[in-house]
C-alpha positions as a Markdown table, in Angstrom:
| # | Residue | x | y | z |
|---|---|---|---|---|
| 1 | Unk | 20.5 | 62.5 | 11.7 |
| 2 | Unk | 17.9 | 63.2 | 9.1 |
| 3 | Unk | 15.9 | 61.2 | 6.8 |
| 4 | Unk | 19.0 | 61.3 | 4.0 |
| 5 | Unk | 21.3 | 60.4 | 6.3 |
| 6 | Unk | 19.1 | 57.2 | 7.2 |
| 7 | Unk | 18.5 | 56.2 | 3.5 |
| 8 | Unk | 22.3 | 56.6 | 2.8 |
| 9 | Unk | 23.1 | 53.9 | 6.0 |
| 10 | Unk | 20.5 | 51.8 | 5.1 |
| 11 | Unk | 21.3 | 51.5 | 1.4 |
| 12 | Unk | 25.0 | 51.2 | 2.8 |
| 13 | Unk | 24.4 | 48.4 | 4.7 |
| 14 | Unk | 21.9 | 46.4 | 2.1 |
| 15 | Unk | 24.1 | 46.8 | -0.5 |
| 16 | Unk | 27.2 | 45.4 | 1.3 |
| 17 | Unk | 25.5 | 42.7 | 3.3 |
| 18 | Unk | 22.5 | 41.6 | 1.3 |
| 19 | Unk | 23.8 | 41.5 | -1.7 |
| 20 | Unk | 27.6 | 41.2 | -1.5 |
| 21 | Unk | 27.4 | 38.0 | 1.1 |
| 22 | Unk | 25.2 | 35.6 | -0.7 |
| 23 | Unk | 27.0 | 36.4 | -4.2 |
| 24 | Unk | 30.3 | 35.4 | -2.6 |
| 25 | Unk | 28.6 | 32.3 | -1.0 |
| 26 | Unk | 26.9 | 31.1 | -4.5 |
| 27 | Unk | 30.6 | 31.8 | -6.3 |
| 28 | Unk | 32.2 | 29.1 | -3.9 |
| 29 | Unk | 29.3 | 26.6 | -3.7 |
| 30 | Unk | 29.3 | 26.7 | -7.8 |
| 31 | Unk | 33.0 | 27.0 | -8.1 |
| 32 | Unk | 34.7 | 25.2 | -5.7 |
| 33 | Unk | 37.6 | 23.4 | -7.8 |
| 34 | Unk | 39.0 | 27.2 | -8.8 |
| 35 | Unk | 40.3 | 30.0 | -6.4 |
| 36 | Unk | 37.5 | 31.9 | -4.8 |
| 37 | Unk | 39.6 | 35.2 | -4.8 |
| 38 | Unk | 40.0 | 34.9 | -8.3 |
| 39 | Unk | 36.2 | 33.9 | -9.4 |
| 40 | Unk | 34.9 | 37.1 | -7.1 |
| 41 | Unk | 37.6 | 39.0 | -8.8 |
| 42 | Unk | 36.0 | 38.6 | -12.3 |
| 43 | Unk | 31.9 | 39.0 | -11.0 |
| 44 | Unk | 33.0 | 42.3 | -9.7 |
| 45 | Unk | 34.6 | 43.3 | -12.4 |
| 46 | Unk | 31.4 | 42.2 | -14.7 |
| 47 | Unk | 29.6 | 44.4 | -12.3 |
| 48 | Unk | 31.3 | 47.3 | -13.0 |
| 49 | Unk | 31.5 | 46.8 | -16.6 |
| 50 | Unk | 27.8 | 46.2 | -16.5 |
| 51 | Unk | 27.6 | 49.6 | -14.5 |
| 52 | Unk | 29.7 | 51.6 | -16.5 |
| 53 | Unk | 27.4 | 50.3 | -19.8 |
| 54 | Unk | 24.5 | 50.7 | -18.0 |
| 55 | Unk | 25.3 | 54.9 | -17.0 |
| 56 | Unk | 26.9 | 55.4 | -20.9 |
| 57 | Unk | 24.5 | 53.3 | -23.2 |
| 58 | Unk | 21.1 | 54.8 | -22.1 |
| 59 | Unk | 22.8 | 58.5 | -22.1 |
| 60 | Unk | 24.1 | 57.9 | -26.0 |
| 61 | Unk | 20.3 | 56.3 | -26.8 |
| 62 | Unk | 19.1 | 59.8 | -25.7 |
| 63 | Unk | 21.0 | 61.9 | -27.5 |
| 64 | Unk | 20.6 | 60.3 | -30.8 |
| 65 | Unk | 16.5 | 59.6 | -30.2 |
| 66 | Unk | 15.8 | 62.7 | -27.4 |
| 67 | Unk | 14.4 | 60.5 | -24.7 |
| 68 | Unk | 14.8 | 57.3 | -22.7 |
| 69 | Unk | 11.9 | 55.3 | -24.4 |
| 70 | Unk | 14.6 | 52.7 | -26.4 |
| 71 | Unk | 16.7 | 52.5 | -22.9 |
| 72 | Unk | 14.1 | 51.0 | -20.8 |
| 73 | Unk | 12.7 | 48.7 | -23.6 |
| 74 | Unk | 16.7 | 47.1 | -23.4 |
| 75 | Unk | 16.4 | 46.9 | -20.0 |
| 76 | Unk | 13.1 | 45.4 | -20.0 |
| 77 | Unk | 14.6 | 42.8 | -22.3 |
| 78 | Unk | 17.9 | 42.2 | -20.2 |
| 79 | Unk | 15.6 | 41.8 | -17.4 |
| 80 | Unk | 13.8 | 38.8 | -18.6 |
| 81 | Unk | 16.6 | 36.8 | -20.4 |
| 82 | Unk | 18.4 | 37.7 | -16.6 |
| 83 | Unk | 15.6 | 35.9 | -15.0 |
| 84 | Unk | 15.4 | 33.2 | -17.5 |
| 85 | Unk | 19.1 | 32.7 | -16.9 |
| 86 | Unk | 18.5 | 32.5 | -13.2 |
| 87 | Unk | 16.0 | 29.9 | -13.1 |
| 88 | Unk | 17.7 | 27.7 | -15.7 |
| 89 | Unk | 20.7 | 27.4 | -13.2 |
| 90 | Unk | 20.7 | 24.6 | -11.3 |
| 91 | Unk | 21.2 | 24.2 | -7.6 |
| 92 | Unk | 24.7 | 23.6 | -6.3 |
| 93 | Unk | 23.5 | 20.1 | -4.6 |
| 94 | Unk | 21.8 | 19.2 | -7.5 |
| 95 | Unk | 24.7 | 20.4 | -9.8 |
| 96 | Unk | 26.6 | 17.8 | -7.5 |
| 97 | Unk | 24.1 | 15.1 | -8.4 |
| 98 | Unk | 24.2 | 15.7 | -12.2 |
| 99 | Unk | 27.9 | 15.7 | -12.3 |
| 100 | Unk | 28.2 | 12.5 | -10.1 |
| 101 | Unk | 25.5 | 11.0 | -12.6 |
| 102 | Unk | 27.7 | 11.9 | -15.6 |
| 103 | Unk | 30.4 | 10.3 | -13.5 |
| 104 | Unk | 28.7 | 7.0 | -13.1 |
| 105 | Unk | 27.5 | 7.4 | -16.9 |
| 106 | Unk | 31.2 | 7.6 | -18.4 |
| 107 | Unk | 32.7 | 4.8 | -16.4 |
| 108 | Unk | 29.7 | 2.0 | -17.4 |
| 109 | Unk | 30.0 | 2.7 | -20.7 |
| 110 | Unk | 33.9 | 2.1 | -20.8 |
């Protein structure tokens, strides 16, 4: 087994279990009311929207300008509004406590 061999397993294994695993886990702690087959079904196929976009926008940007220069500004932008995103979520126990707040909120003032 060479060294390719060895980066294709390892990027094999990464990809299915370090990334794949804790995105399935975070769909049913956020969504638990709705069908967990059916909320994976749509980030997956986001992801390979995302994916598709993401091989045929940057190519298009390069043949109208003749380099990648506007490509990797975009992705520098998606980057940070993703990470802004991501820490404006809210934990799935504190989501819990919000929602049970809200709760307790609507039936005192009834």
């Amino acid at each position: 087994m060479d060294r390719c061999d060895l980066g294709k397993l390892f990027n094999g294994y990464c990809v299915s279990y370090c990334t794949v695993a804790p995105t399935q886990l975070l769909a049913t702690q956020y969504f638990k009311q709705y069908s967990v087959g059916f909320i994976v079904g749509w980030l997956f196929l986001s992801h390979q929207i995302g994916s598709a976009l993401g091989a045929y926008l940057p190519g298009l940007l390069y043949n109208e300008t003749g380099n990648y220069n506007l490509s990797f500004y975009c992705s520098i932008i998606f980057l940070v509004g993703a990470s802004i995103l991501n820490i404006l979520i809210p934990e799935p126990n504190e989501a819990k406590k919000i929602q049970k707040i809200n709760l307790n909120q609507s039936h005192t003032t009834n």
